[in-house]
C-alpha positions in Angstrom: 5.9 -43.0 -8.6 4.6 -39.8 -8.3 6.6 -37.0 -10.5 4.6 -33.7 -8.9 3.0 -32.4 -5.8 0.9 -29.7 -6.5 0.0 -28.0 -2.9 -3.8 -25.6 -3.0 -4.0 -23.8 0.2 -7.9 -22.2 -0.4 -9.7 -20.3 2.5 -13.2 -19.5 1.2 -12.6 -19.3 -2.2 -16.3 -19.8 -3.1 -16.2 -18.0 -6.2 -13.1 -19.0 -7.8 -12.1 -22.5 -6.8 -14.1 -23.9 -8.9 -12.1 -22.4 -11.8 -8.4 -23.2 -10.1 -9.6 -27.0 -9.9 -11.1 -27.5 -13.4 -7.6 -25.8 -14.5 -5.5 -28.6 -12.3 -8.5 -31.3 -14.1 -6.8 -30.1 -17.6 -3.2 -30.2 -16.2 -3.8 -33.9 -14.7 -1.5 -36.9 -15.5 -1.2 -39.8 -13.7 1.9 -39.2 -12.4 0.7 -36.1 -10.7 -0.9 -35.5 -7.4 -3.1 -32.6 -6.2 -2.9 -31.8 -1.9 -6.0 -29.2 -1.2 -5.6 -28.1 1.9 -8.9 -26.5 3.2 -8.2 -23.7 5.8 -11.2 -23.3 7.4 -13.4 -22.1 5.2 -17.0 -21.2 6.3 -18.6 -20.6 2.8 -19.7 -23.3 0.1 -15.6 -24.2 -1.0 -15.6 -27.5 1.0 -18.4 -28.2 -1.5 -17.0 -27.4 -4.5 -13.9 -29.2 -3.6 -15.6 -32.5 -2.8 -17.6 -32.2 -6.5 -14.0 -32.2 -8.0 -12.8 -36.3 -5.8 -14.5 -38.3 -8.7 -13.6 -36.0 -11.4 -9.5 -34.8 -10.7 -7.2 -38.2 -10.4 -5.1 -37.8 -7.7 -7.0 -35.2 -5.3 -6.4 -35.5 -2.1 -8.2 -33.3 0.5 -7.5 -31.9 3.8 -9.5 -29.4 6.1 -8.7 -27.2 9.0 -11.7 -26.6 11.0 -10.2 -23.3 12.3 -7.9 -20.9 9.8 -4.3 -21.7 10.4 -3.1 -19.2 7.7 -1.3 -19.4 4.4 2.1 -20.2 5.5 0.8 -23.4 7.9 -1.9 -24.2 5.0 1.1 -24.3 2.8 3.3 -26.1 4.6 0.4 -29.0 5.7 0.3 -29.9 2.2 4.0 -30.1 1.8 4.3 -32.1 4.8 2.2 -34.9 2.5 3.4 -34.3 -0.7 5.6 -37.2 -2.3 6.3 -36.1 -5.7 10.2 -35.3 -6.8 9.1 -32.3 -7.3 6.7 -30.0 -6.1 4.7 -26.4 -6.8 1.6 -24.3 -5.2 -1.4 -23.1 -7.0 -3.9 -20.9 -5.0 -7.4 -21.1 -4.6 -8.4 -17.9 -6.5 -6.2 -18.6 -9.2 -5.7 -21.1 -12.7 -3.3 -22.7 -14.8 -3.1 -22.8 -18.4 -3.6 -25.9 -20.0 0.0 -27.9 -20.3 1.3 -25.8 -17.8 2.6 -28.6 -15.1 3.5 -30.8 -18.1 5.8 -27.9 -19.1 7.3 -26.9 -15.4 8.3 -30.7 -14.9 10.0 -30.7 -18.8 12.0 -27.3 -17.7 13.6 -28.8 -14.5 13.8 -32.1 -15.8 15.9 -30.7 -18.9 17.9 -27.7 -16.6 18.6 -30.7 -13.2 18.9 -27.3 -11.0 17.3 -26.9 -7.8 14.5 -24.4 -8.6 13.1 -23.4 -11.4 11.4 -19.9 -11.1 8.4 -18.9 -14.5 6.7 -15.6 -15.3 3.4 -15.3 -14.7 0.1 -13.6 -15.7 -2.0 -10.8 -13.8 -5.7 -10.8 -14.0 -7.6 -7.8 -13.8 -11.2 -8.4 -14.4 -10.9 -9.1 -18.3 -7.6 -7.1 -18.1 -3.7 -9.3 -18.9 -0.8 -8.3 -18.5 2.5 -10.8 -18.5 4.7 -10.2 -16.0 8.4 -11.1 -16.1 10.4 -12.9 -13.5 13.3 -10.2 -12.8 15.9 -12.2 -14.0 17.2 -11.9 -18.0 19.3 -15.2 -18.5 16.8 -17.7 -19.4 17.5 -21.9 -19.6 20.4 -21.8 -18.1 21.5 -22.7 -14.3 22.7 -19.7 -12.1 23.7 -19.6 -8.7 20.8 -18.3 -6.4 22.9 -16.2 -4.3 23.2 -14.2 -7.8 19.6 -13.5 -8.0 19.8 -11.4 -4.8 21.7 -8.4 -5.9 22.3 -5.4 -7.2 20.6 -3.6 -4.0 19.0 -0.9 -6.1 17.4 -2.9 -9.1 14.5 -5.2 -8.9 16.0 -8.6 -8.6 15.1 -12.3 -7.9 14.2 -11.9 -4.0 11.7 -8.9 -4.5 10.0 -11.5 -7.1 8.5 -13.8 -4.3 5.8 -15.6 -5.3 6.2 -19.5 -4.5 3.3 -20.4 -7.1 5.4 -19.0 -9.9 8.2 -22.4 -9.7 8.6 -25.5 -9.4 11.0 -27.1 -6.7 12.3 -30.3 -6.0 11.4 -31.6 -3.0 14.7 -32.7 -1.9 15.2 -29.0 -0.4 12.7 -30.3 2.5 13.2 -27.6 5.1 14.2 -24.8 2.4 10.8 -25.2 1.4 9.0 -24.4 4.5 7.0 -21.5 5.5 7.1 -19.2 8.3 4.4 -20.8 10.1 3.1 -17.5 13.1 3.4 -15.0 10.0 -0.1 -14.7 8.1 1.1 -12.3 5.5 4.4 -11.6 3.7 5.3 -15.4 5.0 6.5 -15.6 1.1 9.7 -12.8 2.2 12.1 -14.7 3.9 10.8 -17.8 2.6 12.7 -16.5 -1.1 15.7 -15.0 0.6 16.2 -18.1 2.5 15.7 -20.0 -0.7 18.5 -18.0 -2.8 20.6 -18.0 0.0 21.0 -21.5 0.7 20.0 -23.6 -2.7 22.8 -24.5 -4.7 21.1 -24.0 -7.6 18.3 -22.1 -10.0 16.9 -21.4 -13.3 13.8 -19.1 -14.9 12.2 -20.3 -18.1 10.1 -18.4 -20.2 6.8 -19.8 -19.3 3.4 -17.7 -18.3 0.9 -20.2 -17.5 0.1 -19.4 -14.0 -2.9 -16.6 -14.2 -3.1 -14.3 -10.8 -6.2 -12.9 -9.7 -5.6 -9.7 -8.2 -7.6 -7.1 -6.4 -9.4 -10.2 -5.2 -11.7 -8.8 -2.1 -10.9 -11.3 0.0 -6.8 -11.3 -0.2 -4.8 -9.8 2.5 -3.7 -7.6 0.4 -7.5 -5.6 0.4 -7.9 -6.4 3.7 -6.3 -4.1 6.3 -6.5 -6.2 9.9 -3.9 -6.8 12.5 -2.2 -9.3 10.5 -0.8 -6.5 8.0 1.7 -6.3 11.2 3.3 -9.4 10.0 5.0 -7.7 7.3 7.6 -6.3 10.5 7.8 -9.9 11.6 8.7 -10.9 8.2 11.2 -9.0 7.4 12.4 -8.9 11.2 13.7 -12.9 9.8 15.3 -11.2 6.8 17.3 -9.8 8.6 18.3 -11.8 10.9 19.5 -14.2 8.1 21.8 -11.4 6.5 23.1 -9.8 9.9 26.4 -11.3 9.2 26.3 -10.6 5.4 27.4 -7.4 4.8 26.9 -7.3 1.2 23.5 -8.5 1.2 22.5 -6.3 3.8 21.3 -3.2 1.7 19.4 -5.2 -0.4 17.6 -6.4 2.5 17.2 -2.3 3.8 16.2 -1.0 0.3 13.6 -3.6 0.2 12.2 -3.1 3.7 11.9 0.6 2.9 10.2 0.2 -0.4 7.4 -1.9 1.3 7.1 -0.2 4.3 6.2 3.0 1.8 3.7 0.9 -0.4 2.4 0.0 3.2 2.1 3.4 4.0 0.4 4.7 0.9 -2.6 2.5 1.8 -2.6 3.7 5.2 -6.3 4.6 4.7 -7.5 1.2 4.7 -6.1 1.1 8.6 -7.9 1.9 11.6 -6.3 4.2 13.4 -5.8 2.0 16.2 -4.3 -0.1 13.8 -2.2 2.4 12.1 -1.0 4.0 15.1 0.6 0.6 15.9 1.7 0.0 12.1 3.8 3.2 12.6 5.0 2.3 16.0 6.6 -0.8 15.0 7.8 0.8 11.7 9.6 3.4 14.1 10.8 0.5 16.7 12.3 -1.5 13.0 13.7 1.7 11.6 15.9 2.6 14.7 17.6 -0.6 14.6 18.6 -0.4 11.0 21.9 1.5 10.1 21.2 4.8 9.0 23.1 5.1 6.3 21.4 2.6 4.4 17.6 3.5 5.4 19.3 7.5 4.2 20.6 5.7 1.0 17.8 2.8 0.0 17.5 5.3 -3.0 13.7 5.8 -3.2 11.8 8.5 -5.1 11.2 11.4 -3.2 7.5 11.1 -2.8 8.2 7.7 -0.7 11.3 8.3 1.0 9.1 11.5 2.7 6.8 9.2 3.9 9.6 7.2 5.4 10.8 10.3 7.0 8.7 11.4 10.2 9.1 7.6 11.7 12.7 7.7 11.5 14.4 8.5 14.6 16.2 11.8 15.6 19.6 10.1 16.6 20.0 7.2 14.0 22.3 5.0 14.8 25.6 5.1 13.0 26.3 3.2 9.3 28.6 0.1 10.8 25.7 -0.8 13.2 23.3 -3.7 12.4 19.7 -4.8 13.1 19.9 -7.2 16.1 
């Protein structure tokens, strides 16, 4: 019976998988199974990965031949995964030794539905721990509690679906956005504390996340940046009828589309002249009074302002 399905979505990880799979060799038990799912890769990571079948029980392998993207990557590998419970590593990044061992002990001990770690941001040879948002640790909360106050950093703006384990029970809950090739991870943690009956966060950092990493779509400014209106477009639509979650959903919106905005210079400006046209088209259809009140600093809300529209829409009207 397998305890743990550990799903590795890698797309031409050439220079780091080698390190994520030795890591998952160190965290293997015989109870655990290991789904790489190769998504098209077109550099020597198909390699790599087939020196690690003799030497990581419980690898299985497969292989897009064309990209698919994160999300679909992702959700392949759930779609074979049998263990109670399950978790994602990616390609460019490692565990610490014990780690799995410990994730399965948490939700074992807690029986809740998720259990959500800290985890640890790489740099070059630079740490630094960082903290899941929530401050109750080892004890069960209600998910819908992780999702407010609107104006602190909470639970949903801490999305990262490697930094957990899950059981697998949750089937759908678990699931991807599958068209969205960045930010698929947005409504994917709103949709999970909205509808899980149950959560946790434990004080464990063994997940270490490469960042800065030339190839992530976070460097990379192509078309499928515009994903980031998509995603959040499903955000909304899942709070349309909840008023109180609503602002929460805004503030966050607006404090992305500003981070978005301070890189525009990575953008061509074809590209960014389409970025700003759909951050105009999602804008207008937001109630004003809470795109007016999302409570950013100065510096960011006045980057907000010249793509917001000269007759807002009035407070009590919603995003469609």
């Amino acid at each position: 019976m397998i305890t743990l399905s550990v799903v590795v979505p890698v797309r031409d990880a050439e220079p780091y998988i080698a390190d994520a799979l030795t890591s998952l060799k160190r965290n293997a038990r015989h109870d655990f199974e290991f789904i790489v799912v190769d998504d098209g890769s077109v550099d020597a990571t198909p390699q790599i990965i087939g020196d690690f079948r003799d030497d990581l029980p419980g690898l299985t392998v497969l292989r897009d031949a064309s990209p698919v993207g994160l999300a679909d990557a992702r959700n392949r590998g759930l779609s074979l995964a049998c263990g109670r419970y399950v978790t994602f590593v990616d390609g460019d990044d490692w565990l610490a030794r014990g780690y799995l061992a410990d994730l399965v002990a948490a939700i074992d001990a807690l029986g809740c539905d998720f259990v959500r770690t800290d985890h640890v941001q790489v740099e070059g040879r630079k740490r630094v721990v960082h903290r899941a948002p929530e401050a109750r640790r080892g004890v069960v909360l209600d998910p819908r509690g992780g999702i407010l106050p609107a104006a602190a950093k909470t639970m949903v703006d801490y999305p990262y679906a490697w930094a957990g384990i899950y059981r697998r029970e949750l089937g759908d809950l678990l699931a991807f956005p599958g068209h969205l090739h960045t930010a698929e991870d947005r409504p994917w943690i709103w949709r999970l504390h909205r509808e899980a009956r149950s959560f946790a966060v434990v004080s464990l950092a063994g997940v270490f996340y490469r960042r800065m990493v030339p190839a992530s779509l976070t460097q990379i400014g192509d078309e499928r940046q515009l994903h980031f209106f998509d995603a959040f477009e499903l955000v909304f639509k899942q709070v349309q009828d909840e008023e109180e979650l609503l602002p929460k959903a805004v503030r966050t919106f607006c404090a992305l589309l500003a981070h978005h905005l301070e890189l525009g210079d990575r953008f061509s400006p074809e590209l960014r002249a389409r970025f700003q046209a759909r951050a105009q088209d999602v804008l207008a259809g937001l109630p004003a009074g809470l795109v007016a009140g999302s409570g950013l600093e100065p510096e960011r809300a006045a980057l907000l302002r010249p793509l917001l529209p000269r007759h807002p829409k009035e407070p009590e009207e919603r995003f469609p």
